[in-house]
MMTF fields as JSON, N, C-alpha, C and O atoms, coordinates in Angstrom:
{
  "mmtfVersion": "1.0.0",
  "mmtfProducer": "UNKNOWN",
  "numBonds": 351,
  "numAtoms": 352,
  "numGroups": 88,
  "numChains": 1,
  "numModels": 1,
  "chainsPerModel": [1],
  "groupsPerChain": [88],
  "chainIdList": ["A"],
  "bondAtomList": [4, 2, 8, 6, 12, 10, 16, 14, 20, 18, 24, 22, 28, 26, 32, 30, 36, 34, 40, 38, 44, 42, 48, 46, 52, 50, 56, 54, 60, 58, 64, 62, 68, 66, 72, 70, 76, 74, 80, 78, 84, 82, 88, 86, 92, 90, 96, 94, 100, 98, 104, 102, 108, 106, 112, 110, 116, 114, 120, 118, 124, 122, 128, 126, 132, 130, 136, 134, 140, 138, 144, 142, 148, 146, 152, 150, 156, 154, 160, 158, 164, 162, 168, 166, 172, 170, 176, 174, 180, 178, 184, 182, 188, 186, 192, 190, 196, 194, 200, 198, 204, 202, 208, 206, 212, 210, 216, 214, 220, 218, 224, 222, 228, 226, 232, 230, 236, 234, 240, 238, 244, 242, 248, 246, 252, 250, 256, 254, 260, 258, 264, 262, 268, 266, 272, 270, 276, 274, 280, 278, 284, 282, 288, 286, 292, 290, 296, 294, 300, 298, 304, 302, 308, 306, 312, 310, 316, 314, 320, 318, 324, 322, 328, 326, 332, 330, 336, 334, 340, 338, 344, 342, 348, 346],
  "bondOrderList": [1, 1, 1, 1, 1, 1, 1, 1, 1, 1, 1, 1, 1, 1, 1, 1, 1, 1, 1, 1, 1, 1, 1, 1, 1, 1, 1, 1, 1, 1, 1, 1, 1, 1, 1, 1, 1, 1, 1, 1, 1, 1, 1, 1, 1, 1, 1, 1, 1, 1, 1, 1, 1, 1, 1, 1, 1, 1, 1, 1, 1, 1, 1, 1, 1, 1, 1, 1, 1, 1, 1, 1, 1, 1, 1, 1, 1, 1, 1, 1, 1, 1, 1, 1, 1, 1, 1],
  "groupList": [{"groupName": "UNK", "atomNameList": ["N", "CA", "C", "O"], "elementList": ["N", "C", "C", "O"], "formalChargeList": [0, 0, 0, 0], "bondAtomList": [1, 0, 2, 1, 3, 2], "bondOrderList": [1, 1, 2], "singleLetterCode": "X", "chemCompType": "L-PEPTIDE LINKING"}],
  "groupTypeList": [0, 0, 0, 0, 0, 0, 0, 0, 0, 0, 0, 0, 0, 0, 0, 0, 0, 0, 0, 0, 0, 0, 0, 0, 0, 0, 0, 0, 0, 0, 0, 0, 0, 0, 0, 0, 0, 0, 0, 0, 0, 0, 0, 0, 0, 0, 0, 0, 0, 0, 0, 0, 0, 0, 0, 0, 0, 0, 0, 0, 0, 0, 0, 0, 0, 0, 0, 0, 0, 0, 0, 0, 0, 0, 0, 0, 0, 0, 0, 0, 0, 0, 0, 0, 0, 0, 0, 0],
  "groupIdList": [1, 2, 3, 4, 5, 6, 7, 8, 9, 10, 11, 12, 13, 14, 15, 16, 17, 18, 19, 20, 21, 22, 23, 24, 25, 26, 27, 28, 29, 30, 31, 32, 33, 34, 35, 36, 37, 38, 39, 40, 41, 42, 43, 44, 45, 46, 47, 48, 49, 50, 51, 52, 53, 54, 55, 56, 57, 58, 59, 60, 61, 62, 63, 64, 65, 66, 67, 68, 69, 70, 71, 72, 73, 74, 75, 76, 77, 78, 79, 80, 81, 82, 83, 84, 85, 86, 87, 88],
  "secStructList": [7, 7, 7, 3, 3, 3, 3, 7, 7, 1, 6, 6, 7, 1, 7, 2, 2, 2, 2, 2, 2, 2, 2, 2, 2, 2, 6, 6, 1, 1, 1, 7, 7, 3, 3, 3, 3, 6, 6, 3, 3, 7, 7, 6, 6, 7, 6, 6, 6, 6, 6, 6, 6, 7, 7, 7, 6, 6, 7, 3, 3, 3, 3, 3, 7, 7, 1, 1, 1, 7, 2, 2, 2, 2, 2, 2, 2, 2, 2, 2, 2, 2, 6, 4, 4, 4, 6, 7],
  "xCoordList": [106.121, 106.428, 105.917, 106.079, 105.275, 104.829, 105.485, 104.995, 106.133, 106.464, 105.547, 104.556, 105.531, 104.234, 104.814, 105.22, 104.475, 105.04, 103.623, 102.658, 103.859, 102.301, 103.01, 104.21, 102.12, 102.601, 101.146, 99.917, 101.935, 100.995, 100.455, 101.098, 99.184, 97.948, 97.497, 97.723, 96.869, 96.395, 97.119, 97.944, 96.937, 97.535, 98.354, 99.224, 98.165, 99.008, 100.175, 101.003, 100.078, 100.877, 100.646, 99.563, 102.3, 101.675, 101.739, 102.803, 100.857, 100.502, 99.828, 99.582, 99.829, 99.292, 98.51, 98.749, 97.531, 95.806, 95.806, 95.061, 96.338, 96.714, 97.7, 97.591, 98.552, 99.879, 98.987, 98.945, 98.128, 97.257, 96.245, 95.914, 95.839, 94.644, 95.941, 95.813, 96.802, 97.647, 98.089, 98.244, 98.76, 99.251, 97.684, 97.533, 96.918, 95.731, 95.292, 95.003, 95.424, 95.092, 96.173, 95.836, 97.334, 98.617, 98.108, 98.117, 97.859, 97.627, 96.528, 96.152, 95.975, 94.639, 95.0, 94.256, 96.701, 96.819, 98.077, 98.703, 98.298, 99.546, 100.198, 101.237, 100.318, 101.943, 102.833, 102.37, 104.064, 104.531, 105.091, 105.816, 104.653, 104.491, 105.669, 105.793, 106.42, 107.386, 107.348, 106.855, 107.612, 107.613, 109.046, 109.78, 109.359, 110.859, 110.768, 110.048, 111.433, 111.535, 112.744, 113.466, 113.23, 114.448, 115.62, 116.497, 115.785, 116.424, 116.583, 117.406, 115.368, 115.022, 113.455, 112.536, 113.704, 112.719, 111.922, 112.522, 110.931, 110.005, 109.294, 109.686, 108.652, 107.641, 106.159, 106.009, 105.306, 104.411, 103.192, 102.354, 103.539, 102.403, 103.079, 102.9, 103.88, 104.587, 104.195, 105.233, 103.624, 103.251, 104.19, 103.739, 105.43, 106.348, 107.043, 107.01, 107.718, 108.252, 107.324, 108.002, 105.936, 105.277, 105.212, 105.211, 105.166, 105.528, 107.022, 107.185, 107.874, 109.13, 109.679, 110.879, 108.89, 109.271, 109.401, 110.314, 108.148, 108.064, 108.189, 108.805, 106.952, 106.129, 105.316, 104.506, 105.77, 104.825, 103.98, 104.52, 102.549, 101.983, 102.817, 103.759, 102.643, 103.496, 104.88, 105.199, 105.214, 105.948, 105.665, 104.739, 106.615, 106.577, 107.177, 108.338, 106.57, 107.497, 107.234, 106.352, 108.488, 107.718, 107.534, 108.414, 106.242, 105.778, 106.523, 107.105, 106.405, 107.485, 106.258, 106.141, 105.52, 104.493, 104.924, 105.47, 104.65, 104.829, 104.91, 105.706, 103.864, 103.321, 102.402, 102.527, 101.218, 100.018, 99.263, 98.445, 98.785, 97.084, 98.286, 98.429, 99.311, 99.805, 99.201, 99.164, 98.662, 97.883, 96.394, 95.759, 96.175, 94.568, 95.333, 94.83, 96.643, 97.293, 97.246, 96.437, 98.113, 98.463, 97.501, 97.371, 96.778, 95.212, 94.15, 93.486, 94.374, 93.774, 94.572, 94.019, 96.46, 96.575, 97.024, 97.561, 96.816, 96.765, 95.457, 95.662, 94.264, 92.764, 93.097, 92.656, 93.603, 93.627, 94.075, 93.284, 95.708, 96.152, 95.788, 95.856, 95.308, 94.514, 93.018, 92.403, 92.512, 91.383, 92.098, 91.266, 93.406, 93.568, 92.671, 91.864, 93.38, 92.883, 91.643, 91.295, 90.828, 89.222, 89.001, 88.066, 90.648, 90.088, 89.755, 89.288, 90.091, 89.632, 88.25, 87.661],
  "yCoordList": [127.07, 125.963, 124.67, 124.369, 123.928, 122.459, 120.873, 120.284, 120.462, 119.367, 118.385, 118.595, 117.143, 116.257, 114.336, 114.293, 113.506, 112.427, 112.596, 113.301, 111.663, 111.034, 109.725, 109.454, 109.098, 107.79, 107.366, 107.373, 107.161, 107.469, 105.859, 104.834, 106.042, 105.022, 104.352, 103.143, 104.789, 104.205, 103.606, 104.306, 102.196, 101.033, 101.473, 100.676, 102.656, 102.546, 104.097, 104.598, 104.427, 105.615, 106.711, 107.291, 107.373, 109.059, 108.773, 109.216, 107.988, 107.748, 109.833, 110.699, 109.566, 110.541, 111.678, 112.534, 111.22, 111.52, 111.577, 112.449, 111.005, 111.372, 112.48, 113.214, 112.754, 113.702, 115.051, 116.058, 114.505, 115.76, 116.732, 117.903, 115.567, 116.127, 116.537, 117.493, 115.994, 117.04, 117.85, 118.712, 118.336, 119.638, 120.783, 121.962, 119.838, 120.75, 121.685, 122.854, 120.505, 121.061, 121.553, 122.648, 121.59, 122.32, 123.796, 124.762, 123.977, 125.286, 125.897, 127.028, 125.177, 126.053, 127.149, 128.089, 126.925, 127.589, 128.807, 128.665, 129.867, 130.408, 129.977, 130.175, 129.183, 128.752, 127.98, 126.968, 128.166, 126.79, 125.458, 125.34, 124.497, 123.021, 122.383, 122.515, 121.672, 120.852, 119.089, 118.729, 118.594, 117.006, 116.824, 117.237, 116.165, 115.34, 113.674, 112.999, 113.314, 111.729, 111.382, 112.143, 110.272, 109.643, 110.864, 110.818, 111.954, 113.331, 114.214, 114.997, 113.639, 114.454, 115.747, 115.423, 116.644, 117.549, 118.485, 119.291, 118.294, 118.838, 120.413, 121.283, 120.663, 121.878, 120.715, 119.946, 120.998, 120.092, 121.088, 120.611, 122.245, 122.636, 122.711, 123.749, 121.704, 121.027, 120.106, 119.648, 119.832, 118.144, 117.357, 116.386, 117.799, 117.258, 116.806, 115.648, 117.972, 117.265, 116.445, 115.832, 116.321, 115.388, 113.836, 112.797, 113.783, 112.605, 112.205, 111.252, 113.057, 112.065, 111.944, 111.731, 112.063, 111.556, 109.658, 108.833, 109.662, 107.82, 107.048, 106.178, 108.241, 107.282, 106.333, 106.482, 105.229, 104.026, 103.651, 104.01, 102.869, 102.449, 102.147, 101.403, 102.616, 102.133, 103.707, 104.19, 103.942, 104.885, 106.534, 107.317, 106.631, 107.678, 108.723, 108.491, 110.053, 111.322, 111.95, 111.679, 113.315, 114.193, 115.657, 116.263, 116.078, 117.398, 118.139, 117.819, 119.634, 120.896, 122.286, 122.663, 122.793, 123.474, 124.791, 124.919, 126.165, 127.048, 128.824, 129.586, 128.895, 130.315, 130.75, 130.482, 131.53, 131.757, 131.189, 131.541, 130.134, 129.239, 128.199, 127.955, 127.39, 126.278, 124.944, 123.781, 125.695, 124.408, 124.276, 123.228, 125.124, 124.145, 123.547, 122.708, 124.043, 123.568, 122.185, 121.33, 122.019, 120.624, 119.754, 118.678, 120.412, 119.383, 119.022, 118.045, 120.029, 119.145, 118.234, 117.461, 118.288, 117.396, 116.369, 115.767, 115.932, 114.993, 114.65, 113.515, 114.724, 114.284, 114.015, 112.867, 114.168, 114.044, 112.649, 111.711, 112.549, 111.391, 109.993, 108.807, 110.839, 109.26, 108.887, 107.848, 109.851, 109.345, 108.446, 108.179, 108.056, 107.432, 108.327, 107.969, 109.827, 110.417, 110.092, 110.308, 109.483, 109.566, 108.104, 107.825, 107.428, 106.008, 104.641, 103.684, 104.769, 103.388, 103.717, 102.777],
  "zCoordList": [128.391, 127.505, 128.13, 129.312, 127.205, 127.566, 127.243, 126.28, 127.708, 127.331, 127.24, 127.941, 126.468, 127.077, 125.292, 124.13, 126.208, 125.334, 124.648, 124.94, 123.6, 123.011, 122.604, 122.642, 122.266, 122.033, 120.453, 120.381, 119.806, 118.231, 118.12, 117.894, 118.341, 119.014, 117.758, 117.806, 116.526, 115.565, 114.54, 113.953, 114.144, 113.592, 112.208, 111.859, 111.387, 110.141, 110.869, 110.109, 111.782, 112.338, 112.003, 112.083, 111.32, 111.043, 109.849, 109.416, 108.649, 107.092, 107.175, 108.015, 105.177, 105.002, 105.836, 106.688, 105.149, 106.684, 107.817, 108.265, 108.523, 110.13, 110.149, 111.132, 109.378, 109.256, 109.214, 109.92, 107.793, 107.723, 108.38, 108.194, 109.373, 110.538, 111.56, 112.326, 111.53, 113.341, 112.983, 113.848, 111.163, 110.751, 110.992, 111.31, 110.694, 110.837, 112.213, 112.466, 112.856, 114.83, 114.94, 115.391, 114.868, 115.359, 114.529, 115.291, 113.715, 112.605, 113.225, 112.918, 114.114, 114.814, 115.626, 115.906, 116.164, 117.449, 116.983, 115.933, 117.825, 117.439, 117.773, 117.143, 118.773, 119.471, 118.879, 118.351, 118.801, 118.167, 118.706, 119.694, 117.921, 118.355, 117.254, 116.037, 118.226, 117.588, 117.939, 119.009, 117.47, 117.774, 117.682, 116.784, 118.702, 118.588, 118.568, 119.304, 117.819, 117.134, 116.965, 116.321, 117.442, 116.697, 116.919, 116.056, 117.936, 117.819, 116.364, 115.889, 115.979, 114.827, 115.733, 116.485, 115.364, 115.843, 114.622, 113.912, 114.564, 113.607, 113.362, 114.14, 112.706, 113.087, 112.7, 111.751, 113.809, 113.608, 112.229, 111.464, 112.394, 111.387, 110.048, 109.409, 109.491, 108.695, 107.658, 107.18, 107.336, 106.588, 105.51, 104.903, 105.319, 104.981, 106.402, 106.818, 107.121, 108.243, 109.324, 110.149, 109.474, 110.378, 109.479, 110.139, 108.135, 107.681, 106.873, 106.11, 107.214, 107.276, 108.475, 108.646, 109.325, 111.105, 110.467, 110.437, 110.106, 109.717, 111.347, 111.962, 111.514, 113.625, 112.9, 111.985, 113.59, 113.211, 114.718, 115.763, 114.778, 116.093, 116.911, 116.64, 117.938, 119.279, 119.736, 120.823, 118.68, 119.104, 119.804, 119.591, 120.513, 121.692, 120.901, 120.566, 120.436, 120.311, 121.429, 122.244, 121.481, 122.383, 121.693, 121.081, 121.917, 122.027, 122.859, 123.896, 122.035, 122.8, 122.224, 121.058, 123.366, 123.026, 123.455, 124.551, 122.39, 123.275, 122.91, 122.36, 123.437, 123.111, 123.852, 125.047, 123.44, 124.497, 124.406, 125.257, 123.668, 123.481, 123.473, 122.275, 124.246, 124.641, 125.268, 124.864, 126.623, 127.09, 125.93, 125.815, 125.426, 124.171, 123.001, 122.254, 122.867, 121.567, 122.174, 121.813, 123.069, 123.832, 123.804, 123.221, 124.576, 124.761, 123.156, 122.807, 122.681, 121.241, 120.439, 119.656, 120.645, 120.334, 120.361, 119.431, 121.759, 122.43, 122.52, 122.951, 122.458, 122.319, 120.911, 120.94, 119.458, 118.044, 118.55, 118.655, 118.932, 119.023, 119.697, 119.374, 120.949, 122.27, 121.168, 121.41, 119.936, 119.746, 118.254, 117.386, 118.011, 116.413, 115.104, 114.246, 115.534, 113.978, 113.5, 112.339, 114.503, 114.457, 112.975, 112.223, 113.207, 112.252, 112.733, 112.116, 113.927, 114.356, 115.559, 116.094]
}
């Protein structure tokens, strides 16, 4: 299991489209990936629950990774997030 913060980098947060590209990369992997917010905890391959988190810029969730493709789950999405959903 992986723990790991992110801190949600691009200026409109987790809007639509960004929700939609990390349900996407989380869906790449088998493992399962949860986000915790506000002690609200998610399923990230979700797209209802990754946008009623309501992460705005600046805020810290944490990732909870964990299965057998964990560390590439992790690492893609955390490269999704450090890059702003590829909008800025």
């Amino acid at each position: 299991m992986i723990r790991s913060p992110l801190t949600i980098q691009n200026k409109l947060g987790l809007h639509t489209r960004a929700a939609a590209k990390l349900v996407d990369t989380a869906k790449k992997f088998e493992s399962r990936v949860e986000l915790i917010y506000r002690d609200r905890t998610i399923d990230c391959k979700s797209i209802m629950g990754v946008i009623t988190l309501g992460a705005q810029k600046d805020d810290v969730l944490n990732m909870v990774v964990n299965g057998r493709d964990e560390e590439a789950a992790c690492e893609a999405i955390l490269k999704l997030v450090d890059n702003k959903f590829g909008e800025e």
